[in-house]
N, CA, C and O atoms as a GROMACS GRO file, in nm:
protein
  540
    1UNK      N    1   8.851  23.033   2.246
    1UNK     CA    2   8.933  23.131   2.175
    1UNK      C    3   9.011  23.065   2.061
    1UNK      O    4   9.016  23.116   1.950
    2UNK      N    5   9.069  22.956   2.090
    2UNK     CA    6   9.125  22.889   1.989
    2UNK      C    7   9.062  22.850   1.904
    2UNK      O    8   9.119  22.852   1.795
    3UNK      N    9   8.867  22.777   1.908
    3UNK     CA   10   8.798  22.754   1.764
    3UNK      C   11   8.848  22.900   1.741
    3UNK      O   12   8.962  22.908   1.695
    4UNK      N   13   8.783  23.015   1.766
    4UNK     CA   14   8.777  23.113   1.678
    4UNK      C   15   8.887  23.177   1.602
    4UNK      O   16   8.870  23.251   1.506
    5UNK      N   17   8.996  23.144   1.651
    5UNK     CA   18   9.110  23.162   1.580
    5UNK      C   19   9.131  23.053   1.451
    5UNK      O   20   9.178  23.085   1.342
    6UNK      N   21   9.090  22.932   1.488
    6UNK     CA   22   9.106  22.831   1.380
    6UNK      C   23   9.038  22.855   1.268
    6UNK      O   24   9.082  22.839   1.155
    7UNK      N   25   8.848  22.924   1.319
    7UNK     CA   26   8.729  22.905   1.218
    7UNK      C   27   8.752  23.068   1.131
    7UNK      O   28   8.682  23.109   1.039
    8UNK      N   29   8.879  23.142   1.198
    8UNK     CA   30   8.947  23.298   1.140
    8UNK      C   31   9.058  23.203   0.988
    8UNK      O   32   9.109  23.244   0.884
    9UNK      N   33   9.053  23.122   1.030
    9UNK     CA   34   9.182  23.037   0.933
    9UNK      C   35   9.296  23.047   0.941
    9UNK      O   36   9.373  23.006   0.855
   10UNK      N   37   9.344  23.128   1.091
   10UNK     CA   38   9.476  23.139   1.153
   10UNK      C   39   9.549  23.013   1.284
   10UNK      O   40   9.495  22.992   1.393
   11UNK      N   41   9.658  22.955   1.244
   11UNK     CA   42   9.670  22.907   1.347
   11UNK      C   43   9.802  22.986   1.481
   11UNK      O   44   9.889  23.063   1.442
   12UNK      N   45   9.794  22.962   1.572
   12UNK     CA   46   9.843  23.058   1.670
   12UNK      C   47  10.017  23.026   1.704
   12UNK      O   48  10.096  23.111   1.744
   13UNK      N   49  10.046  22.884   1.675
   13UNK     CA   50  10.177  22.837   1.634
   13UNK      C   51  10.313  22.831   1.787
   13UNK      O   52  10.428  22.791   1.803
   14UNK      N   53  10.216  22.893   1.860
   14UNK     CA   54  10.297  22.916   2.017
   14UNK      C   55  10.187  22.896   2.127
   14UNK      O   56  10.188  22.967   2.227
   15UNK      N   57  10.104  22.810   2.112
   15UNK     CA   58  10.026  22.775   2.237
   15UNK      C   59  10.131  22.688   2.362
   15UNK      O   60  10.204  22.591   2.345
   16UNK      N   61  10.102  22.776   2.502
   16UNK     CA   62  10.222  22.697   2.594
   16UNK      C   63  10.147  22.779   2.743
   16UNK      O   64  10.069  22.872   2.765
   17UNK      N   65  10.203  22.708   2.799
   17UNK     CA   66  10.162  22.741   2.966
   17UNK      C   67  10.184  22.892   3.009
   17UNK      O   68  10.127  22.946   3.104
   18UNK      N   69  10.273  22.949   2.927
   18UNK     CA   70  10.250  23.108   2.924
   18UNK      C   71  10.190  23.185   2.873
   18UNK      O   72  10.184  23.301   2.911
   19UNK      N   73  10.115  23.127   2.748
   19UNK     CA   74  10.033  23.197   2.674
   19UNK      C   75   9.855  23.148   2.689
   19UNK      O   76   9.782  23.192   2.600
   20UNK      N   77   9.798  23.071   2.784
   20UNK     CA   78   9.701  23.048   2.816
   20UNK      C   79   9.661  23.122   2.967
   20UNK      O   80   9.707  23.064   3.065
   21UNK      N   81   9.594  23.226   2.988
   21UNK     CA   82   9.556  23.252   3.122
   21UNK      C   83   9.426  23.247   3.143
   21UNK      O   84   9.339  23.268   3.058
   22UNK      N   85   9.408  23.217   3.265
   22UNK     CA   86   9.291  23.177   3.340
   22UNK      C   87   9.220  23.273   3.485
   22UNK      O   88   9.270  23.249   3.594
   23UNK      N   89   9.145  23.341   3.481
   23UNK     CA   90   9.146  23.416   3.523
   23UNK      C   91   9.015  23.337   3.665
   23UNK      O   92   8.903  23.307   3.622
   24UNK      N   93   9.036  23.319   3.778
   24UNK     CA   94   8.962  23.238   3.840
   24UNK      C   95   8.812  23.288   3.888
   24UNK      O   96   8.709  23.222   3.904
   25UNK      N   97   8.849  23.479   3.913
   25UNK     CA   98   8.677  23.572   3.947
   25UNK      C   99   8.655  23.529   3.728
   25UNK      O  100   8.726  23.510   3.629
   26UNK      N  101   8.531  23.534   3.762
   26UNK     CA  102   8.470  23.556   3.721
   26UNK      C  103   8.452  23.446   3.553
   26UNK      O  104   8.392  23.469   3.448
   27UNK      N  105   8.539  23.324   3.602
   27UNK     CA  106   8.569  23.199   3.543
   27UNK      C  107   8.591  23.209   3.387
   27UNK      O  108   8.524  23.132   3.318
   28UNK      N  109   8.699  23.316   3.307
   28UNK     CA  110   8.702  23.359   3.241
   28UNK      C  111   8.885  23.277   3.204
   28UNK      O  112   8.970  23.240   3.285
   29UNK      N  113   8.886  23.276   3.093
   29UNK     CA  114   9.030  23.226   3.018
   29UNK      C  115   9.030  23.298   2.884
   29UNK      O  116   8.921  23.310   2.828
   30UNK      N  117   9.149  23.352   2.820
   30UNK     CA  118   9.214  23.370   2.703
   30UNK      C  119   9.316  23.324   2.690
   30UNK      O  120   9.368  23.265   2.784
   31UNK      N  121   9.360  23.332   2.605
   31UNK     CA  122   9.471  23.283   2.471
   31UNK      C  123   9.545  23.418   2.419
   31UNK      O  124   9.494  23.506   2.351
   32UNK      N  125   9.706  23.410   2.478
   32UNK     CA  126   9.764  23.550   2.465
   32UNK      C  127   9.885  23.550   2.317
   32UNK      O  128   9.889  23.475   2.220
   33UNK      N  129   9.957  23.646   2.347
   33UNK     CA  130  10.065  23.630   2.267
   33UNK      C  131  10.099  23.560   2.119
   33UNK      O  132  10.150  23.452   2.093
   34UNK      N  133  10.051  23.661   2.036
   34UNK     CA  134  10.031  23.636   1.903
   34UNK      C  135  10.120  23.699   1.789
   34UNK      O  136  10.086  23.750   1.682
   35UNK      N  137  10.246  23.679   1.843
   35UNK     CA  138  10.329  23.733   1.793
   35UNK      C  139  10.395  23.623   1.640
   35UNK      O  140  10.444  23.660   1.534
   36UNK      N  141  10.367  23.481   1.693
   36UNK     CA  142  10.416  23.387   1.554
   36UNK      C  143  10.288  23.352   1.503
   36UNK      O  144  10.299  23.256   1.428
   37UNK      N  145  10.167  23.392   1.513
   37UNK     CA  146  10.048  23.295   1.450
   37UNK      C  147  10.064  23.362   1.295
   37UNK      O  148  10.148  23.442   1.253
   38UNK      N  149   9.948  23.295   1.227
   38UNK     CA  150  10.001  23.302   1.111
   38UNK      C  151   9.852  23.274   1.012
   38UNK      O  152   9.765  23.203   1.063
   39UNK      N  153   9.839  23.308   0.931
   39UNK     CA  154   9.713  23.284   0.877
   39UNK      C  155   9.764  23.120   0.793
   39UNK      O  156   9.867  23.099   0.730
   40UNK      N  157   9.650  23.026   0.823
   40UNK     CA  158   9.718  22.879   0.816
   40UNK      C  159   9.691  22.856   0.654
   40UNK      O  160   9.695  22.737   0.620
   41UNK      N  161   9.671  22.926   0.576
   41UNK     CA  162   9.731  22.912   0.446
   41UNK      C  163   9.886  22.956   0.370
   41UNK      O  164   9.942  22.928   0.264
   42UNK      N  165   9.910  23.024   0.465
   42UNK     CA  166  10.052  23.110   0.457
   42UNK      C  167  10.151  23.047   0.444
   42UNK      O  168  10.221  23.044   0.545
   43UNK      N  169  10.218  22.948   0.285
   43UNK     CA  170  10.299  22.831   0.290
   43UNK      C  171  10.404  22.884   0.290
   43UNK      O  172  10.497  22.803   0.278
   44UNK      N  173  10.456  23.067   0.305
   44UNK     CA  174  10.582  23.074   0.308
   44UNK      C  175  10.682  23.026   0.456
   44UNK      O  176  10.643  22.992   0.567
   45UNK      N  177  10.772  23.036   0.421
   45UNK     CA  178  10.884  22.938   0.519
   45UNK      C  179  10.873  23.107   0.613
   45UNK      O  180  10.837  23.221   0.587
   46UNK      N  181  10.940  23.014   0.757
   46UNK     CA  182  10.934  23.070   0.865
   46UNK      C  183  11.046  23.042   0.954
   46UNK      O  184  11.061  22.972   1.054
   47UNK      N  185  11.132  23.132   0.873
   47UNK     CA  186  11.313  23.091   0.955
   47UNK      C  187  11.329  23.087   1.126
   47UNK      O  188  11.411  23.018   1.186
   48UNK      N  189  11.220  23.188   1.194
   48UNK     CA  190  11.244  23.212   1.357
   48UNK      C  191  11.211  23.072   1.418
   48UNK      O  192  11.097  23.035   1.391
   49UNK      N  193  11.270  23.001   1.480
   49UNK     CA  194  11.196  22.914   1.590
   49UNK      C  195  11.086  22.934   1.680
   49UNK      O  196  11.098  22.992   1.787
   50UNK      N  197  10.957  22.877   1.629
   50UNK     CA  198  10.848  22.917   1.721
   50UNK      C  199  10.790  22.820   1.813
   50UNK      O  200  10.782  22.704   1.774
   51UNK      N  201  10.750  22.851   1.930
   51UNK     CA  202  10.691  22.743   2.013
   51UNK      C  203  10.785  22.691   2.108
   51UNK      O  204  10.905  22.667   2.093
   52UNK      N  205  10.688  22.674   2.235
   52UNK     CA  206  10.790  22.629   2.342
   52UNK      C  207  10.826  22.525   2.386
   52UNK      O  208  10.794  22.528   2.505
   53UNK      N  209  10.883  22.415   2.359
   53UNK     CA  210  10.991  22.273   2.357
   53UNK      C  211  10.877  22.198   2.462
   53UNK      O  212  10.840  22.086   2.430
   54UNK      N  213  10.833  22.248   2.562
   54UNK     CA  214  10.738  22.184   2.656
   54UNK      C  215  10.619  22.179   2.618
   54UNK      O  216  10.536  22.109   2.677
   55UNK      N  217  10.591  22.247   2.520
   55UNK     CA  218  10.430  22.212   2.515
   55UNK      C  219  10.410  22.216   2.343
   55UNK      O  220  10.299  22.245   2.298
   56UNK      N  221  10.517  22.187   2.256
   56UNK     CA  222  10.522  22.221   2.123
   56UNK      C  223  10.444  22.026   2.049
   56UNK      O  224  10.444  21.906   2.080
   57UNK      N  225  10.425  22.063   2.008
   57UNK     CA  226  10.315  21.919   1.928
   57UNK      C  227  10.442  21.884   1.890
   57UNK      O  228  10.518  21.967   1.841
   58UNK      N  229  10.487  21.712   1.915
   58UNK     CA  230  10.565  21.652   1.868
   58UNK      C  231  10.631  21.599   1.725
   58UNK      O  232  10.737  21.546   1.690
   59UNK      N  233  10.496  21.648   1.654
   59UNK     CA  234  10.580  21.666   1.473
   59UNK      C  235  10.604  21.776   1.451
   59UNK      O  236  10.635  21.807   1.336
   60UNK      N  237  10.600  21.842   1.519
   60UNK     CA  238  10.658  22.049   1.493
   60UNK      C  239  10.776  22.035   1.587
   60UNK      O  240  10.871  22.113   1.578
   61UNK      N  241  10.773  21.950   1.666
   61UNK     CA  242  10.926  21.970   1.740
   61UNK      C  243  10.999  21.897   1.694
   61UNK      O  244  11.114  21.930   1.726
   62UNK      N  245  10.996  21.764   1.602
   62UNK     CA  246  11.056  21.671   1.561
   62UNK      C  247  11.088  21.737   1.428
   62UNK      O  248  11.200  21.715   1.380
   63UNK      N  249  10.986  21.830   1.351
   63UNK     CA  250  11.050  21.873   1.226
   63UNK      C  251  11.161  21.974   1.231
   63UNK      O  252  11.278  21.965   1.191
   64UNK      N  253  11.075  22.105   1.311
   64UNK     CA  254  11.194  22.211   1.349
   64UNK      C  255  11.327  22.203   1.392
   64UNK      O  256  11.414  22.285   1.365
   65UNK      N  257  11.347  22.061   1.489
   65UNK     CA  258  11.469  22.062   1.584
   65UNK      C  259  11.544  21.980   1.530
   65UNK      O  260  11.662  21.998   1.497
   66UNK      N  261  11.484  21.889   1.519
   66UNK     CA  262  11.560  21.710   1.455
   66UNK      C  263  11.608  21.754   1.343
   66UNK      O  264  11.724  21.788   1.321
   67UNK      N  265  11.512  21.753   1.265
   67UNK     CA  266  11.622  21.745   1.074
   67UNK      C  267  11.606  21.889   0.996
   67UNK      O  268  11.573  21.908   0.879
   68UNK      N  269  11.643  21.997   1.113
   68UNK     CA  270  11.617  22.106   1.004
   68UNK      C  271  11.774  22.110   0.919
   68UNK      O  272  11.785  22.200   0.836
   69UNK      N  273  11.860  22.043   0.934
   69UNK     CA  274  11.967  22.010   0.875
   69UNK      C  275  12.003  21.888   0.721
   69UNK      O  276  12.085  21.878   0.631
   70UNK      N  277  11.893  21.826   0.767
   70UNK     CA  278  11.827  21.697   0.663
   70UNK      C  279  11.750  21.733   0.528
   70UNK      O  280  11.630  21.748   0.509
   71UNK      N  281  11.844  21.741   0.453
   71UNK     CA  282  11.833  21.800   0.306
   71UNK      C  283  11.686  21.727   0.243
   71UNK      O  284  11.595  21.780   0.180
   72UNK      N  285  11.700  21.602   0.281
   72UNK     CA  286  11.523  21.497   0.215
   72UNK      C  287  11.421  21.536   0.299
   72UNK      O  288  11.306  21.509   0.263
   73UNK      N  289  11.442  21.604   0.422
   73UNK     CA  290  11.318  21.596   0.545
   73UNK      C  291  11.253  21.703   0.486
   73UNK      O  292  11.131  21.692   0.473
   74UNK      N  293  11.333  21.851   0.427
   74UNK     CA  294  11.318  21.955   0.463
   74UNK      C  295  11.268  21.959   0.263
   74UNK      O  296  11.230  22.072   0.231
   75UNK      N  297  11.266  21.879   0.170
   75UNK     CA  298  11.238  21.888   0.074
   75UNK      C  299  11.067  21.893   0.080
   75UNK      O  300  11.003  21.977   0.016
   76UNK      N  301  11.016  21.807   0.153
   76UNK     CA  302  10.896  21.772   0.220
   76UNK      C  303  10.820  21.966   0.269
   76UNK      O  304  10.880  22.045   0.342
   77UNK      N  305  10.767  21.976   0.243
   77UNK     CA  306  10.743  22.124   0.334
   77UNK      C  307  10.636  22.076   0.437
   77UNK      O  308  10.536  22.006   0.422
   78UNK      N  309  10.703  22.149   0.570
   78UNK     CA  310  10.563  22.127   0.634
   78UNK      C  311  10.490  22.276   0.624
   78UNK      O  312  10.537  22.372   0.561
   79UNK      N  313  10.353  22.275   0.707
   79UNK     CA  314  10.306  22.391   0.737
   79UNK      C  315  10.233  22.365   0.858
   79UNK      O  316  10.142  22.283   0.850
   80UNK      N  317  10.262  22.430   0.988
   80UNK     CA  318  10.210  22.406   1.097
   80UNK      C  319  10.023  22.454   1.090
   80UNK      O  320   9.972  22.554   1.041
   81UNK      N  321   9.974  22.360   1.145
   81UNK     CA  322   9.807  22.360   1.122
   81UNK      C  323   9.710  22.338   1.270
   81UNK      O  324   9.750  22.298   1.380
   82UNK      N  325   9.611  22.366   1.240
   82UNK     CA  326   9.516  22.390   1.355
   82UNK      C  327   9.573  22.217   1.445
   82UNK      O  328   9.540  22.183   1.558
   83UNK      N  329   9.625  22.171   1.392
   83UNK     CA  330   9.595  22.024   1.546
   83UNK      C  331   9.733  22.034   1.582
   83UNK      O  332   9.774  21.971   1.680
   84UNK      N  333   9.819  22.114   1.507
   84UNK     CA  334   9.928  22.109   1.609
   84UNK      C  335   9.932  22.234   1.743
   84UNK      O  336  10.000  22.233   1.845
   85UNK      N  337   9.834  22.332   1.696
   85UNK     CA  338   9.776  22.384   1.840
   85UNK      C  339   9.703  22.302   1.912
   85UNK      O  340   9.744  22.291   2.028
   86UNK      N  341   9.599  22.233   1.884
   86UNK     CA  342   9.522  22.176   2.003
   86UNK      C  343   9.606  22.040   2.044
   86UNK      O  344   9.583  21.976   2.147
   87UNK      N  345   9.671  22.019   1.982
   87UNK     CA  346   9.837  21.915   2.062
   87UNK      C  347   9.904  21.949   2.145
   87UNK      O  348   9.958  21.883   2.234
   88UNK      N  349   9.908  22.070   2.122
   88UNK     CA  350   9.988  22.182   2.245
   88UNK      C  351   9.947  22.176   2.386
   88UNK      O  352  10.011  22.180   2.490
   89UNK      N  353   9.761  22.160   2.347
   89UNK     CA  354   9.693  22.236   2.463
   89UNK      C  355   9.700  22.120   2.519
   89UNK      O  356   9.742  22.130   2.634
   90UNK      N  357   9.667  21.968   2.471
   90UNK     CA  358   9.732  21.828   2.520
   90UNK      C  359   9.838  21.806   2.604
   90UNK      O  360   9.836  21.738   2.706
   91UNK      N  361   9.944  21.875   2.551
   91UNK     CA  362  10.112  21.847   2.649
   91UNK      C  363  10.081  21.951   2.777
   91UNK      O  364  10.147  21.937   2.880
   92UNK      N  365   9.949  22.084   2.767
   92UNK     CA  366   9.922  22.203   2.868
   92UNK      C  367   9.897  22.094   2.951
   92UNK      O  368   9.980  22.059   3.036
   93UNK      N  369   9.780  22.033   2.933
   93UNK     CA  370   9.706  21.931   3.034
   93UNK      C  371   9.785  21.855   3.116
   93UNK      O  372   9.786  21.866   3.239
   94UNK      N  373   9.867  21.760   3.037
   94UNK     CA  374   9.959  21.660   3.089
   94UNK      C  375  10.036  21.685   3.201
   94UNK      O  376  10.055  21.620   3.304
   95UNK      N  377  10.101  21.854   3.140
   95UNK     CA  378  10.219  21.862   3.220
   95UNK      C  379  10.112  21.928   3.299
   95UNK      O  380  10.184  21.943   3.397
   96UNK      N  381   9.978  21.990   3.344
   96UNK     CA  382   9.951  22.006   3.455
   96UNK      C  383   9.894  21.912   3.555
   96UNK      O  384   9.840  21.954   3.657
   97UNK      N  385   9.906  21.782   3.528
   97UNK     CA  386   9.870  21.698   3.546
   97UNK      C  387   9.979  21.577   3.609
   97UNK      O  388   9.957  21.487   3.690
   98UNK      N  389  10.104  21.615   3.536
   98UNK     CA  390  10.237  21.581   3.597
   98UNK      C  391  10.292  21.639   3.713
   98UNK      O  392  10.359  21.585   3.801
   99UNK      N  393  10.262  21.738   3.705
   99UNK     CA  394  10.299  21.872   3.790
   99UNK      C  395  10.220  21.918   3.950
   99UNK      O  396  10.267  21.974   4.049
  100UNK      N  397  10.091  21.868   3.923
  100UNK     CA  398   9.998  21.890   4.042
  100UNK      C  399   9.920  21.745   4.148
  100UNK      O  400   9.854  21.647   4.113
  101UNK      N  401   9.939  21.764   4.204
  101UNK     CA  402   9.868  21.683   4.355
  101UNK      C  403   9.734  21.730   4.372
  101UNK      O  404   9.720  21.843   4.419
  102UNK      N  405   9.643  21.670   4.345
  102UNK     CA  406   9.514  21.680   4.459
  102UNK      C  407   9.548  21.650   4.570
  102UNK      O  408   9.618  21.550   4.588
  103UNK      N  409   9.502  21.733   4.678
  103UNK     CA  410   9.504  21.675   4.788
  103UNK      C  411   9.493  21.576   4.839
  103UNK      O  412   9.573  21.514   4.908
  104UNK      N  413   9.339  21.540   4.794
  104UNK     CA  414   9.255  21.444   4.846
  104UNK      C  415   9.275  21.358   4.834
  104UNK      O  416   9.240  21.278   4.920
  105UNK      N  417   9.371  21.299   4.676
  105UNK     CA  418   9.390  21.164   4.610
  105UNK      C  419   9.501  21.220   4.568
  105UNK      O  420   9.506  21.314   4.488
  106UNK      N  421   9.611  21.157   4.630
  106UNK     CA  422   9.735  21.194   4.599
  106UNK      C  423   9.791  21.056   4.514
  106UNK      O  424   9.766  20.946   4.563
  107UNK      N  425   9.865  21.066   4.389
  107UNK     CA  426   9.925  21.024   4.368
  107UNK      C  427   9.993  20.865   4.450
  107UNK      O  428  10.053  20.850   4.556
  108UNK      N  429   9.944  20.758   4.331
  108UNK     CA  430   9.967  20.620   4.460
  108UNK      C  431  10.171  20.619   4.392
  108UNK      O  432  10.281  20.594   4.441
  109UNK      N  433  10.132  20.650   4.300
  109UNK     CA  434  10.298  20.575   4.283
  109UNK      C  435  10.367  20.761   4.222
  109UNK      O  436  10.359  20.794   4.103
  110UNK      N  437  10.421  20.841   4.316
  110UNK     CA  438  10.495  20.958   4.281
  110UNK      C  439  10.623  20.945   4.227
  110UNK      O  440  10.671  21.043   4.168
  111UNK      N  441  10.682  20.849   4.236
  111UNK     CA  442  10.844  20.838   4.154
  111UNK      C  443  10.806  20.745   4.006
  111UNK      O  444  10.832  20.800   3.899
  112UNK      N  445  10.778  20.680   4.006
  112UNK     CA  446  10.706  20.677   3.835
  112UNK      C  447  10.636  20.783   3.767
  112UNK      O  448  10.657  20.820   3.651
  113UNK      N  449  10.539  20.834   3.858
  113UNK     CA  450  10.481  20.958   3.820
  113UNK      C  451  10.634  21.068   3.765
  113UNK      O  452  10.671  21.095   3.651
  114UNK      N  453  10.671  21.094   3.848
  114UNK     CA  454  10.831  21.158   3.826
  114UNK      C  455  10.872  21.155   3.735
  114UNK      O  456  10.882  21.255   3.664
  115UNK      N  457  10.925  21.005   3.692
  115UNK     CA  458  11.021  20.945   3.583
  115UNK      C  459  10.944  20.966   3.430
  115UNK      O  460  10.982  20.989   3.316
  116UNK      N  461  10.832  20.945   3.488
  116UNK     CA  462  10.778  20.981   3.322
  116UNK      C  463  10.764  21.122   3.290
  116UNK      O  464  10.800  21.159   3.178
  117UNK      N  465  10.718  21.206   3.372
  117UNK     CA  466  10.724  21.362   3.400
  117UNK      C  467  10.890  21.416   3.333
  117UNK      O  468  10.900  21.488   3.233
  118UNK      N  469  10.991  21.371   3.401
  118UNK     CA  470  11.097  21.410   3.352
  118UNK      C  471  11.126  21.364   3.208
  118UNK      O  472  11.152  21.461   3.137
  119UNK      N  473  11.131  21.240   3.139
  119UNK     CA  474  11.080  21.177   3.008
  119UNK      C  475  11.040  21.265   2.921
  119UNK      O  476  11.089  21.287   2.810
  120UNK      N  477  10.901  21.343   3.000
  120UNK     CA  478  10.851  21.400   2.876
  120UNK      C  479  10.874  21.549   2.856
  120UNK      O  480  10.875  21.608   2.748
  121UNK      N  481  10.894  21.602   2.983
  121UNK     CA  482  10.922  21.748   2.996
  121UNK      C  483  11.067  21.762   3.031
  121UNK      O  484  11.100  21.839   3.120
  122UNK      N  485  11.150  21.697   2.971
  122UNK     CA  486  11.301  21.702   3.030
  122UNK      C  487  11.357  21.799   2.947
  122UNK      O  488  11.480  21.794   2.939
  123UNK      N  489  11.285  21.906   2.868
  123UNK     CA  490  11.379  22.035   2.824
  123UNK      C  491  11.456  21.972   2.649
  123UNK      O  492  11.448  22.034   2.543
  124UNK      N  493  11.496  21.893   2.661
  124UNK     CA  494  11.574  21.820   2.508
  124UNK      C  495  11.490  21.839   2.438
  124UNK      O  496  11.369  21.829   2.459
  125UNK      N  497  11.569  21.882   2.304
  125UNK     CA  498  11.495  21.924   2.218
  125UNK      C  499  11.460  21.783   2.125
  125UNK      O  500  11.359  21.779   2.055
  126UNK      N  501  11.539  21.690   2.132
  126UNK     CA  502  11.569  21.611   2.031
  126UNK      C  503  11.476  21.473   2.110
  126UNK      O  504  11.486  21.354   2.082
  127UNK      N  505  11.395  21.531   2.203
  127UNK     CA  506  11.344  21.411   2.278
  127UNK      C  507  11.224  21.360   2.228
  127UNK      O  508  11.123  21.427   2.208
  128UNK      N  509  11.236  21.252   2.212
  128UNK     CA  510  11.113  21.100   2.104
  128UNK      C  511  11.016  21.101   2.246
  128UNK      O  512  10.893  21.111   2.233
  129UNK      N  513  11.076  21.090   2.375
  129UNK     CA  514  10.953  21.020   2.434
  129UNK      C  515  10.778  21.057   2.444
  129UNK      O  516  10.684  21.004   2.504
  130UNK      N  517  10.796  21.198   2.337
  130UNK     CA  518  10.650  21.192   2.343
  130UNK      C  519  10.580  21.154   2.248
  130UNK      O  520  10.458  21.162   2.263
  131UNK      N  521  10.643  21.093   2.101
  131UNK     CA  522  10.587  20.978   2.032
  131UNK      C  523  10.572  20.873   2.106
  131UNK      O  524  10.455  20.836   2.098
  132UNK      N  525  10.663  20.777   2.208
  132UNK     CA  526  10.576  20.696   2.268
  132UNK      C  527  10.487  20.703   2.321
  132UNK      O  528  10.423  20.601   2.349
  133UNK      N  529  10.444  20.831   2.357
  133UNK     CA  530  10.358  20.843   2.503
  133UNK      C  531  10.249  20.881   2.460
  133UNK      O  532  10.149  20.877   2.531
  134UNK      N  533  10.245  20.936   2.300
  134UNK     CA  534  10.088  20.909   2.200
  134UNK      C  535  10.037  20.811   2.158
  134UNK      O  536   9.917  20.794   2.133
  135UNK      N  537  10.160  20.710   2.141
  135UNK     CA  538  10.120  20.604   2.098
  135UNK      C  539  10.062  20.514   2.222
  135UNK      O  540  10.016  20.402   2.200
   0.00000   0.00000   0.00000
């Protein structure tokens, strides 16, 4: 759903764990809630805050949150683009991945597992640790 939104030339600008459902009969998934997407040539500015802090691509959360106050940052224009959705769907993975136990193979070290979990999904808006954690 997301190529076809990309190869439409729209990007969707709020991909997050609420807006991906998975439907398990009949092994079916969409891509909901299209209320901020935007056709990705569309360089006008976009005053609302879009995207959800947990699963928002780390140069869209670092631009929006960090220096929307920073007179040189903001001279720069960004325009949010197709890889900062499929970045999104990256932090989807992670944090389901932070978040869930296999049974079978549980987790050898769960309080590191933890510490980095909280690190990266700790809610702050102003939080770097997921530039380290790309790098």
């Amino acid at each position: 759903a997301l190529w076809i939104l990309h190869k439409a030339g729209w990007v969707h600008r709020d991909i997050s764990g609420g807006n991906v459902y998975w439907y398990q009969e009949g092994q079916t998934g969409l891509i909901g809630d299209f209320e901020y997407a935007k056709v990705g040539t569309d360089r006008g500015r976009h005053d609302v805050r879009t995207g959800t802090p947990f699963f928002m691509a780390a140069e869209t959360l670092h631009r929006k949150y960090l220096f929307e106050e920073d007179e040189l940052l903001n001279a720069v224009p960004f325009h949010h683009n197709p890889l900062h959705d499929l970045e999104s769907v990256w932090w989807i993975i992670i944090y389901i991945l932070f978040f869930n136990d296999d049974e079978e193979s549980l987790s050898p070290a769960p309080e590191a597992r933890q510490h980095q979990m909280e690190r990266l999904f700790d809610g702050q808006l102003e939080n770097m640790a997921r530039f380290t954690f790309l790098k």
